[in-house]
Structures are given as C-alpha cells and as structure tokens.
LUMVEXVEX-73167 format. One record per atom (N, C-alpha, C): y, z, x; residue in one letter. Coordinates in pm, whole numbers, padded with zeros to 5 digits, always signed. Atoms other than C-alpha are relative to their C-alpha. Last residue first. Layout:
LUMVEXVEX-73167
YZXA ...
end
This chain:
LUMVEXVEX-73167
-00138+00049+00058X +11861+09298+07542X -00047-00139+00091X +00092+00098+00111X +11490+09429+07576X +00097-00097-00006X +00020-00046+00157X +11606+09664+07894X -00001-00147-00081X +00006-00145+00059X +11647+09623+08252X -00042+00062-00084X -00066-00042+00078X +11529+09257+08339X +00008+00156-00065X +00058-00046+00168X +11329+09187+08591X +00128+00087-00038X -00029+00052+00068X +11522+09008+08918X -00073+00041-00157X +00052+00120+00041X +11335+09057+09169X +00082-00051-00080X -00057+00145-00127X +11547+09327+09331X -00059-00113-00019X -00120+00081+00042X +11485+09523+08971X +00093-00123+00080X +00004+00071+00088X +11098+09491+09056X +00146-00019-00043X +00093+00168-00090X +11117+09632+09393X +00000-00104-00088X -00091+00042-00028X +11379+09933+09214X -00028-00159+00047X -00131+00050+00077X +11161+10011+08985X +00064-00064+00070X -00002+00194+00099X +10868+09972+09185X +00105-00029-00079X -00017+00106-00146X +11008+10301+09455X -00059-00129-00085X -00087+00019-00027X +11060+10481+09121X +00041-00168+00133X -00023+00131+00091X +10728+10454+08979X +00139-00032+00080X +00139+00119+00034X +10615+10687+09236X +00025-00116-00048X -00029+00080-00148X +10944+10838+09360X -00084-00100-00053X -00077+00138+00028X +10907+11021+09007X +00017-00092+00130X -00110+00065-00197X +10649+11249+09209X +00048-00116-00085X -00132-00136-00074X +10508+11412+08876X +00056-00031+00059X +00106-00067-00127X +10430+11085+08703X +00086+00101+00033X -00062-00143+00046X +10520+11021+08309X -00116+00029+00143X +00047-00074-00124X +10520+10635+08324X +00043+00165+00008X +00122+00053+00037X +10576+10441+07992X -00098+00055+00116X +00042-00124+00090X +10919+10513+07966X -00129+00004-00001X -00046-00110-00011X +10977+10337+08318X -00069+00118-00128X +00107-00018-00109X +10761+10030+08222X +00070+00163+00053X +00111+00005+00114X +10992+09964+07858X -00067+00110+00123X -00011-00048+00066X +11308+10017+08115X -00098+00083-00092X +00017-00157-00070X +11239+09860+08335X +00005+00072-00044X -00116+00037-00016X +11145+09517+08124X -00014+00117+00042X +00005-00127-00110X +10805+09347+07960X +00138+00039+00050X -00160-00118+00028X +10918+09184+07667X -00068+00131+00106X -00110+00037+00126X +10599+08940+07649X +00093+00106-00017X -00058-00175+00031X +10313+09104+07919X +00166-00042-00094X +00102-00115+00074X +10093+08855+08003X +00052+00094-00075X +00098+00013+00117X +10365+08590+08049X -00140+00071-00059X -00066+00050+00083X +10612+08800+08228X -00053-00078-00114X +00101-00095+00086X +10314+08922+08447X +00119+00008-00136X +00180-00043+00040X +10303+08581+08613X +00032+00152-00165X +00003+00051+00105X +10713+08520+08579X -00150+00025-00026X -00086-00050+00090X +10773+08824+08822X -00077-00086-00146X +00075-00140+00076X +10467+08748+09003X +00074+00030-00126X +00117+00066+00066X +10631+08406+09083X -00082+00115-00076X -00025+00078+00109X +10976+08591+09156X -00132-00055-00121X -00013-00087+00119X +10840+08829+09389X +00014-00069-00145X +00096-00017+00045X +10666+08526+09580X -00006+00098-00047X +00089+00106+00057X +10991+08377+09607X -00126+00060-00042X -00059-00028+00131X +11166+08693+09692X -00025-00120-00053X +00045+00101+00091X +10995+08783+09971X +00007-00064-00113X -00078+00142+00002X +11233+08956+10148X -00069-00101-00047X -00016+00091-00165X +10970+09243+10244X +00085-00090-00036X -00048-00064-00182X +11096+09483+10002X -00037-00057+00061X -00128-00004-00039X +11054+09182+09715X +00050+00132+00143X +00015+00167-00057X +10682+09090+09773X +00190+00033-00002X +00003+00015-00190X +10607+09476+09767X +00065-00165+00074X -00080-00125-00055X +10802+09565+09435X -00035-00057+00168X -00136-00013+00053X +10637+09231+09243X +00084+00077+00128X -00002+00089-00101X +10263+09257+09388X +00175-00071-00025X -00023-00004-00172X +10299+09593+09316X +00003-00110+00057X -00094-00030-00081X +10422+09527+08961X +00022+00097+00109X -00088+00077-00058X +10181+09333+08933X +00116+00018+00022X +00074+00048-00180X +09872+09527+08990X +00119-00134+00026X -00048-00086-00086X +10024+09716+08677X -00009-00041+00124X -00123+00006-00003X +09980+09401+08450X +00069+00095+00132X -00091-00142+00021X +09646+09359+08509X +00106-00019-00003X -00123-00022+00121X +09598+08986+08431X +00008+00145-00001X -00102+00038+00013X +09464+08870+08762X +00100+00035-00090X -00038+00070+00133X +09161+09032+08794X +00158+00015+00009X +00155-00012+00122X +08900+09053+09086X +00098-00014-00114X +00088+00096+00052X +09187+08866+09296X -00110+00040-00056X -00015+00179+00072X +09466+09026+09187X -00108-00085-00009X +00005-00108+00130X +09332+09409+09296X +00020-00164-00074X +00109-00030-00029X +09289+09272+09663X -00072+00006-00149X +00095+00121-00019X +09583+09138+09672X -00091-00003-00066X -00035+00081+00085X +09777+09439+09594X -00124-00105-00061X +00087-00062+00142X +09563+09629+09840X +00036-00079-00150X +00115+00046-00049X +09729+09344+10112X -00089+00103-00140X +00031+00154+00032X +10056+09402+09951X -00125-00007-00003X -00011+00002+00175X +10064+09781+09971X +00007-00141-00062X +00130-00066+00052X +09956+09749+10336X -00009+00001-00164X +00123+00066-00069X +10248+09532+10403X -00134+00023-00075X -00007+00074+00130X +10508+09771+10185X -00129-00108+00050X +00092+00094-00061X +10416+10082+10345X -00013-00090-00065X -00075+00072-00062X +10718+10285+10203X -00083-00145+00085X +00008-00035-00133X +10478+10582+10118X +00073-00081+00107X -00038-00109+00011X +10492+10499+09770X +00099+00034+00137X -00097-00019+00061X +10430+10181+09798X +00109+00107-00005X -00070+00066-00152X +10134+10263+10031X +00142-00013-00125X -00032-00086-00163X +10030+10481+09732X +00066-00047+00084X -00121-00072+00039X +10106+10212+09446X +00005+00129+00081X -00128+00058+00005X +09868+09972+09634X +00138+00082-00038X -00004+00040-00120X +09584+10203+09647X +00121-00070+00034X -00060-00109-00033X +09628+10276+09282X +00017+00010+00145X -00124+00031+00027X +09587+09883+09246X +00061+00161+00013X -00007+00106-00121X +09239+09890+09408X +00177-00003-00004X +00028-00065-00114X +09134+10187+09222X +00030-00102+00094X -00081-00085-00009X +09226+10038+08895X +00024+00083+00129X -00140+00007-00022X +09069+09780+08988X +00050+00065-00015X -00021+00054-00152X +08738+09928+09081X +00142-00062+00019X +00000-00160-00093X +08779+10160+08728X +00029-00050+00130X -00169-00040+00008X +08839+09801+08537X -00006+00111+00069X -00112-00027+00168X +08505+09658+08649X +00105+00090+00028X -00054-00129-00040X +08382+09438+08922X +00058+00067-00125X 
end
C-alpha cells in the first residue's frame, strides 16, 4: 500500500478525533498501523484515542512505540509543526497525548 493510502487512513482517524468519535478514530487508527507501523502521525491517534477511552495502557505502549521512531518527540515539537485552520484539530491530540503522559517540551 503506499504512503498516500496511509496517509488517508490516518487522516480518517484525525477526523473522528476531531469530531470526538474516539472508537471510530481508533478502528481507522488501526487500520493505518497495520499497513505501516512507523508513521509517526498514525500514532498520535492511536495515542489521543487509546487515552479518551481510559485506555491508558494501550496509550502508554503507543506512547513508547512512536517514542522510539521519533527520538525527542514532545507537544510542544508536534504542536509547532502543525499549522491547521481548525486548531481543535491538533488540539483534541494534544491533549490525548498529554493524558498519556508525553512530555511537553525537550526539557
């Protein structure tokens, strides 16, 4: 599958996200993990959605997944690094990813 089908699998995910649909935004998650695992962005939906449901074990594991792809990843870095019109967008993963437990800034 190539990077356009994931990308399109994981923008799917950051809609429902969006839209509060954390279920559905899992299951596209998924979907996006298993043709490739080391996007980074497809993890922090499977990050944001695994913590609004109380999943905070299988936020965690994502957490450390895209922690080793991604070496000083942090909200900060991933915030400046997003320039959407509907701040909600990234917003609603900021917060999914800071209830995991990712670290704010580089410190």
């Amino acid at each position: 599958m190539n990077s356009g089908r994931i990308e399109q699998l994981t923008g799917m995910a950051h809609i429902r996200m969006a839209e509060g649909r954390y279920e559905e935004a899992l299951d596209w998650a998924m979907r996006s993990q298993a043709v490739n695992s080391g996007y980074d962005a497809n993890h922090w939906m499977l990050i944001a959605a695994n913590a609004y449901l109380g999943h905070m074990g299988e936020a965690r594991k994502h957490l450390a997944a895209l922690e080793s792809i991604s070496p000083g990843v942090n909200l900060a870095r991933i915030r400046r690094g997003q320039h959407a019109i509907d701040p909600h967008r990234i917003e609603v993963l900021i917060e999914g990813m800071r209830m995991a437990g990712m670290r704010k800034s580089g410190d």
